[in-house]
N, C-alpha and C positions, 0 to 999 in steps of 0.2 A: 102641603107642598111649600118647598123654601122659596124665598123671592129670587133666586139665583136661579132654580130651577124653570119656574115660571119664565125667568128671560131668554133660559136657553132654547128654550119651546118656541116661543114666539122668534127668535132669531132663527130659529132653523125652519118655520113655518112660514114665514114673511119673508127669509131671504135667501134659503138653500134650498125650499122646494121650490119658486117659482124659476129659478136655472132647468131644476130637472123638469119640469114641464113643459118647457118650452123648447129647450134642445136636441138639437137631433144629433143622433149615435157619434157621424162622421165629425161633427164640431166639438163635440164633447172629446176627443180625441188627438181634434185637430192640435199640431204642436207648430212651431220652428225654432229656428236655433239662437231666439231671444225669451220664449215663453214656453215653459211645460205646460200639458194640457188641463185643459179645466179639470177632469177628468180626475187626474193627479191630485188635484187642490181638495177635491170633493173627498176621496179616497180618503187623504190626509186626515181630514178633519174629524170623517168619519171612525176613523180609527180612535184617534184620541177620547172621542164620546164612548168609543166600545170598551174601551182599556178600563175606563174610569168605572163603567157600569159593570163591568166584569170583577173589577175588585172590590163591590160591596161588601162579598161573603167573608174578603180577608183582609179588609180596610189595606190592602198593599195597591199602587199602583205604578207601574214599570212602563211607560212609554215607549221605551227599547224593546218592548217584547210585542209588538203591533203585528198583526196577523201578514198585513199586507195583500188586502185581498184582491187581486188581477181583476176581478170580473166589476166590483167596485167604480174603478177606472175606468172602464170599458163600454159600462151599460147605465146610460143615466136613469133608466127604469129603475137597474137591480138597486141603485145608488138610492131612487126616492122609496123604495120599499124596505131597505136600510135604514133609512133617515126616520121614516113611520115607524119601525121598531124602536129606535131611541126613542122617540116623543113619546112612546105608550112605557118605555121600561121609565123613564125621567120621571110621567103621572105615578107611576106604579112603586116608586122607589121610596119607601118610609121606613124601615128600619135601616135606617145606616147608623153605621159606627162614629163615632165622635174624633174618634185621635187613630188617624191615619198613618203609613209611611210610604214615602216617594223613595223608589228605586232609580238609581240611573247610573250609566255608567260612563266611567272618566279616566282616561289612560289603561283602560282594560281590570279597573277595581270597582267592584260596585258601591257605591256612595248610598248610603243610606242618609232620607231628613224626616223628619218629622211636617207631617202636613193635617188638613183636614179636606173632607168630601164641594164643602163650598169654597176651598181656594182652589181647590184644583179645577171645580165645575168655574170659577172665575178664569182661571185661567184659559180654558179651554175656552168661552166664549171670548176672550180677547185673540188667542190665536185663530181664531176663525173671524174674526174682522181682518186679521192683514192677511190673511188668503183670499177672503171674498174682495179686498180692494185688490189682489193682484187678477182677481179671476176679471175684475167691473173692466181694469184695461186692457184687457184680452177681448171683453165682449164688446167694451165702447171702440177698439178699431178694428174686430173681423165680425162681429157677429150683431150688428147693430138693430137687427131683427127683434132681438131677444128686449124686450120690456124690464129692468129694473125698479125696483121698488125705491122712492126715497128715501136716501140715506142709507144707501148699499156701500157695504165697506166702509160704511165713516166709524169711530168707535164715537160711542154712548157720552163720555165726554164732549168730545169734539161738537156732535150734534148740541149738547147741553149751550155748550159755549158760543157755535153760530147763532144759536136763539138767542141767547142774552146781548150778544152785538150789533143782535137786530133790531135791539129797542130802543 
């Protein structure tokens, strides 16, 4: 298993299952008209993990074609039993393809680039740092209950760099 792969496990084990553990249905839902719900964030991120695992077989991945699953959203259960199928497909993932291509679409034409399996798995873990910090100030002023891990939401940089300013 690739060192990317390894981090995406451990960030999704250390900082997106300890949310669904501890949250309950009504909070994980809870919104108002400054913050979508956690719920939505979790959704999100999940999605982009599925998109990426789902294109092994045809090294293509299309972020514009995200299933969108309502229940996702909904059920921080179905969300942590979601999240354990990516950690077990991520162990499980060794023939992947080398030369990738990212689909997206821009003005209603599809844009084809050339990518590979570990920029995209990088990327995914960086877009899932600035949703877990949007999610950490949602949980730091309504749901203060809830326990975060250190260094929730901060990216891997960031962390690198307060260490080094600490000595």
């Amino acid at each position: 298993m690739n060192i990317l792969a390894q981090r995406a496990i451990e960030q999704l084990k250390t900082q997106v299952v300890p949310i669904l553990t501890q949250i309950k249905s009504e909070e994980y839902q809870w919104q108002n008209n400054l913050q979508s719900p956690i719920g939505k964030h979790i959704r999100h991120v999940i999605e982009f993990y599925q998109v990426l695992l789902l294109g092994i077989p045809t090294a293509v991945v299309n972020y514009d074609q995200r299933k969108r699953e309502p229940a996702i959203e909904k059920d921080p259960l179905y969300a942590l039993y979601t999240i354990e199928n990516i950690i077990t497909r991520l162990y499980e993932a060794v023939q992947i393809p080398t030369e990738w291509v990212l689909i997206t679409q821009e003005c209603g034409e599809d844009i084809r680039i050339a990518t590979n399996f570990e920029r995209e798995l990088l990327y995914i873990i960086e877009h899932t740092v600035h949703h877990l910090a949007i999610i950490k100030h949602s949980l730091d002023q309504h749901f203060e209950h809830i326990i975060l891990p250190e260094g929730f939401g901060v990216a891997t940089s960031t962390l690198q760099n307060m260490k080094m300013s600490t000595k």
